[in-house]
N, C-alpha and C positions, 0 to 999 in steps of 0.2 A: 464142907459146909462153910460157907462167907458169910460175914459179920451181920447181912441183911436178910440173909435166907430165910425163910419161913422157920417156928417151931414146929418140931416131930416130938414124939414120948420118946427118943434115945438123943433128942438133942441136947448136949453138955451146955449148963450156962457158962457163962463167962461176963467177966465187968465188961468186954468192951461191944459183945452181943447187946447187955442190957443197956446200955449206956444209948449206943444205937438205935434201939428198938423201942426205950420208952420216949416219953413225951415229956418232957423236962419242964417246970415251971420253975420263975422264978422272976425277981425284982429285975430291971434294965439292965443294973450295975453287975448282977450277978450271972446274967446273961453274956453279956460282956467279956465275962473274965472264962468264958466256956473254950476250950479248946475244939474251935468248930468241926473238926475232921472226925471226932469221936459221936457227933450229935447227927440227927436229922431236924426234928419237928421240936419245937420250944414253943413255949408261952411264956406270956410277960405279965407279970404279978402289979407290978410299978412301972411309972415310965422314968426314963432315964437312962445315957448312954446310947442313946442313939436308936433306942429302942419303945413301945410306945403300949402304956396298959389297955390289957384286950386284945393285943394283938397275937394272931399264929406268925412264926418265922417258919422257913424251910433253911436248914444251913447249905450251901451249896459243896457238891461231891468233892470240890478242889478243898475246901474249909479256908475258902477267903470273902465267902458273901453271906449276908444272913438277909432272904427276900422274906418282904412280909407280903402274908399273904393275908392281911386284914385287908379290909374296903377302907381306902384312903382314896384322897383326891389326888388326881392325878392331868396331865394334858396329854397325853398317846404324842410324846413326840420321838417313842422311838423306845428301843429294846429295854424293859424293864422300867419303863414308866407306861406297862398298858399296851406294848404297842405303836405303829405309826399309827395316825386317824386316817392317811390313806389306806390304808389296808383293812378300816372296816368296808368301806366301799368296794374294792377289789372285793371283798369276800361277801359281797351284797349287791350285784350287778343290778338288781332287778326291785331293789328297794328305792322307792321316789318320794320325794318329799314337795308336793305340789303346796306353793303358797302363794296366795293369790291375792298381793296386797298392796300392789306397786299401780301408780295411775293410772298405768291403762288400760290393768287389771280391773279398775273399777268406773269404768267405763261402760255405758249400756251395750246393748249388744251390736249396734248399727251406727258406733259410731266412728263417724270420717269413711264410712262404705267398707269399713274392716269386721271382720267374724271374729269377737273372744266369747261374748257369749249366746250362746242360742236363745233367741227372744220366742217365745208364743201367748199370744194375750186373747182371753175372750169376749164378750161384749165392747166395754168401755174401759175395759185394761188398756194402760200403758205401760212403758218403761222407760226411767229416762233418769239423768245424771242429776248432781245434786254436792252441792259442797255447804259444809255449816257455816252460816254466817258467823259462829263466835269463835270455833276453832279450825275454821278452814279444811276439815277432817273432808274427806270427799266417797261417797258411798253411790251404789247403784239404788235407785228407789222406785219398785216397782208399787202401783198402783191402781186401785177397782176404779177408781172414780166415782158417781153416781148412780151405777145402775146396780141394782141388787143383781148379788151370783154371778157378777163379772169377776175374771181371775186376770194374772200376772205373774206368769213364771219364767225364769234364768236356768238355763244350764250349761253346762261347760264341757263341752267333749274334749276328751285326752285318750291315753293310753289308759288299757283298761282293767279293772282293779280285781286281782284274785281273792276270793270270798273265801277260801281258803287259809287265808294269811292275816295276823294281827295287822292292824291299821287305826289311826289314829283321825279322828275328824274336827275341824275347830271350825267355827264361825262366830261371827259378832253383829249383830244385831239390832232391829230398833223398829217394834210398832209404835207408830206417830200417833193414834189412838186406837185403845184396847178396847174393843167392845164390837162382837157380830162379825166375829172373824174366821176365818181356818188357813191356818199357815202350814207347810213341810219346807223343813230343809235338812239335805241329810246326801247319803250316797245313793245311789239308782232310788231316788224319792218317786213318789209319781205326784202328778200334779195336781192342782187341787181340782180343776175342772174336772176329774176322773174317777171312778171309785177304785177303793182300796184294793190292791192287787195281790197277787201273790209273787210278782217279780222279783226276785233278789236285791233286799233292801236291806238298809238299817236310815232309820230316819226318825228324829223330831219331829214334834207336834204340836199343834193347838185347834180347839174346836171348842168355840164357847156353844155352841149347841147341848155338848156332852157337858162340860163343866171348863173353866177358867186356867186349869190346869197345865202344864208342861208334861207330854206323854210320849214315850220313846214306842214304833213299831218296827217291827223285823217281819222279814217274810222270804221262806229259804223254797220257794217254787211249787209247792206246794200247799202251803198255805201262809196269813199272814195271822199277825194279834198286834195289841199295842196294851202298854201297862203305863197305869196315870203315877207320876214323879210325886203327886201332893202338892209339887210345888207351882205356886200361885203366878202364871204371867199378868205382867205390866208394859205399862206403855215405859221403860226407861230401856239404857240399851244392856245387853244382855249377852254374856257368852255361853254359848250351847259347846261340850264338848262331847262326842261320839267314842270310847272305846270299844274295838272288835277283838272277841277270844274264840276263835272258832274252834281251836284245840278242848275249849274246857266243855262244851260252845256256853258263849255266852257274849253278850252285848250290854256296855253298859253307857248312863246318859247324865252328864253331868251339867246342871245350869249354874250359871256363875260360881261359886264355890261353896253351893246346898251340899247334900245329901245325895251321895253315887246312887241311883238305880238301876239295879243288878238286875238284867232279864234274860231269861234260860230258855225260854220258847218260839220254837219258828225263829232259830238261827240258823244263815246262810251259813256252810260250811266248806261249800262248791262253788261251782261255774263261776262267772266273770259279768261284768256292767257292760250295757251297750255301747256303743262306740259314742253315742249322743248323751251321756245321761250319765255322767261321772261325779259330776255336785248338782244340786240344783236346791232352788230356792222358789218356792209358788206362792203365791198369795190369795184368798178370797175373801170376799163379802157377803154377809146373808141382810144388810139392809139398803138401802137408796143413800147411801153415804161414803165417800172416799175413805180407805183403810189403806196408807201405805205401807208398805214394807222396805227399811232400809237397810242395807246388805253394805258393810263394812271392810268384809275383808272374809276368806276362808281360806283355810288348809289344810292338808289329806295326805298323810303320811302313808303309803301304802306297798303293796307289793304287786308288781305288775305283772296282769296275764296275758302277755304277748310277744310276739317271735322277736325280741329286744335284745337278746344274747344268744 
């Protein structure tokens, strides 16, 4: 029987059994003065000696390392700080981190006769580029113009996103004036000129018909729902954050830095986004007045479902 073996009812103790097998607490200093080859697993009562309060140690088999195995910051540049950082990508082929916020990213969809994003507009929709006069900030700004129930939507075809897998959504935002609107932006969204589908979605919302609201819907092919946030949209600009837990299932919908809402119903937990329709951003109007929509920036942390490795 070795120092580490399991206890049996005819196992004999011994100091250097217990010694081994219990979990030793005590101050930095006193940690310190431990003869590591007799210990495994310590805690630290005080910090001090090189050692840190709250922290678990593991003593290492030779008894010349004591790894802590508290959550400390760390940079992964290599064995025993974490890991290299290349090696979570190696161990993540299929993880993408789409960010979509560099100029010519945000750029309409036709322009200079190049494709980034998918334009579709109906009546007296446009789409077209747009820099602030005061900040020079530059956004795509889709547009009803004048005709009531005209739309203006963007999307971005990529590789396409498994619904399967957590994934992260960000965008930034800006109704130029709030009032007789319906906005989505989100992942496999559908447009506004459309009705509500049951496609594999997760997507933001607004619909001052229903209420003024920020409402996140989901819809896992089957059917869809949406559930209202409470929280109040304005014409200022706005970050919409989208988390996907398909394991728990669940989706949740954060605006600027409110109150998470946690929604558990008609979560995508399967299949994958169309080849066209990976972000998108729509816009409408229910009266005879311009409502635009300025699109800032997005990004989609996701795991991709396609022949990529």
């Amino acid at each position: 029987m070795t120092t580490g073996s399991a206890w049996t009812n005819t196992t004999p103790a011994s100091v250097s059994k217990l010694n081994f097998m219990e979990i030793v607490s005590g101050t930095g200093t006193e940690l310190a003065a431990l003869d590591k080859t007799k210990h495994r697993l310590v805690t630290c009562t005080s910090t001090g000696s090189g050692f840190t309060l709250d922290h678990v140690y593991l003593f290492s088999t030779d008894g010349t390392t004591a790894i802590d195995l508290g959550i400390i910051d760390h940079t992964h540049s290599g064995t025993g700080d974490g890991g290299k950082f290349i090696n979570i990508f190696l161990g993540s082929p299929k993880v993408f981190d789409l960010i979509l916020t560099k100029a010519t990213d945000l750029y309409e969809a036709n322009w200079a006769s190049a494709v980034y994003w998918i334009r579709t507009v109906t009546s007296t929709g446009t789409v077209e580029n747009k820099t602030d006069g005061t900040t020079g900030e530059r956004s795509i700004r889709l547009r009803t113009n004048g005709t009531s129930g005209a739309t203006a939507t963007i999307s971005y075809p990529h590789l396409k996103l498994d619904f399967s897998q957590e994934a992260l959504y960000q965008t930034k935002l800006q109704i130029e004036t709030f009032s007789s609107i319906a906005l989505h932006t989100g992942v496999g969204a559908d447009d506004t000129s459309a009705a509500d589908s049951n496609t594999r979605k997760f997507q933001a919302e607004i619909c001052t018909v229903t209420n003024n609201n920020w409402w996140l819907r989901t819809a896992n092919n089957s059917a869809n729902s949406a559930s209202d946030t409470g929280i109040a949209a304005t014409a200022n600009r706005v970050a919409v954050k989208i988390k996907h837990y398909p394991s728990l299932p669940e989706t949740d919908l954060i605006i600027d830095t409110g109150t998470v809402l946690q929604k558990t119903t008609n979560i995508p937990t399967s299949g994958a986004t169309a080849d066209s329709n990976l972000i998108k951003h729509s816009v409408k109007n229910s009266t005879a007045a311009d409502r635009p929509l300025l699109v800032y920036g997005s990004r989609l942390v996701y795991t991709i479902s396609d022949n990529w490795v």
